[in-house]
C-alpha positions in Angstrom: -3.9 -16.8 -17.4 -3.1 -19.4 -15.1 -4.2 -20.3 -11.5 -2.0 -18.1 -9.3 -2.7 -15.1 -11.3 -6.6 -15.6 -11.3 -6.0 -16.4 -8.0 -4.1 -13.2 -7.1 -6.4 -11.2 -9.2 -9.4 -12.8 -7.7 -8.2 -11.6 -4.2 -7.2 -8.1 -4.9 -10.8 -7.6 -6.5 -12.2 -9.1 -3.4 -10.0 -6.3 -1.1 -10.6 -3.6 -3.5 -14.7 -3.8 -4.0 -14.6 -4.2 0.5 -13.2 -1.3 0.2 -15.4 0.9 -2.5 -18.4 -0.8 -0.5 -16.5 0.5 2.9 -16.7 4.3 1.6 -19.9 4.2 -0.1 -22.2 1.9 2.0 -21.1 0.7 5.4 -17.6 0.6 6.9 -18.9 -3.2 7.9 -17.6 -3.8 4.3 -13.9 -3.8 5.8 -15.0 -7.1 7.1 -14.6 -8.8 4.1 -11.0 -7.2 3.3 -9.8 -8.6 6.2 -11.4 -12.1 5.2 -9.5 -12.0 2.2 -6.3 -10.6 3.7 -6.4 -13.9 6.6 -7.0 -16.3 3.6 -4.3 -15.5 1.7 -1.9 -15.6 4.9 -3.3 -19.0 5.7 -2.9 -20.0 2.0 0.4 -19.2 2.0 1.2 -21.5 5.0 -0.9 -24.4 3.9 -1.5 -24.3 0.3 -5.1 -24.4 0.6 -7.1 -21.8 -0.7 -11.2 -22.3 -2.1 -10.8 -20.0 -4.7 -8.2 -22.1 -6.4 -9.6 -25.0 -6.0 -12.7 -23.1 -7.6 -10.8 -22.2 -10.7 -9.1 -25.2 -11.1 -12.6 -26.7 -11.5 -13.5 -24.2 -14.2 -10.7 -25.2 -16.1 -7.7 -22.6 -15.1 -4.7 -24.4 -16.0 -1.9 -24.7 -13.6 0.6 -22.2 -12.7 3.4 -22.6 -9.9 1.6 -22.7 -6.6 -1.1 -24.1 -6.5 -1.4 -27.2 -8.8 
């Protein structure tokens, strides 16, 4: 796996646990969805993004984007 995909998958776990959390506990939850949802829209615009930079520290390799 490289570092967009753990980076995509990373993010889509993020919305979809908001969102089990949102039905089940508190709709507060949806909160963090959109947290995830303005990152990647910022990240896409700048090219910075924590979470890679995260993986890249555990030792994701590369992949197109973000390097």
């Amino acid at each position: 796996m490289n570092l967009d995909r753990a980076v995509l998958a990373f993010a889509g776990c993020v919305v979809l646990v908001s969102l089990t959390l949102s039905a089940l506990v508190h709709p507060a939850w949806l909160w963090l969805a959109a947290f995830a949802g303005v990152n990647m829209l910022q990240a896409s615009f700048t090219g910075f993004c924590p979470a890679a930079m995260l993986f890249k520290r555990l030792g994701v390799k590369p992949g197109a984007h973000f390097r």
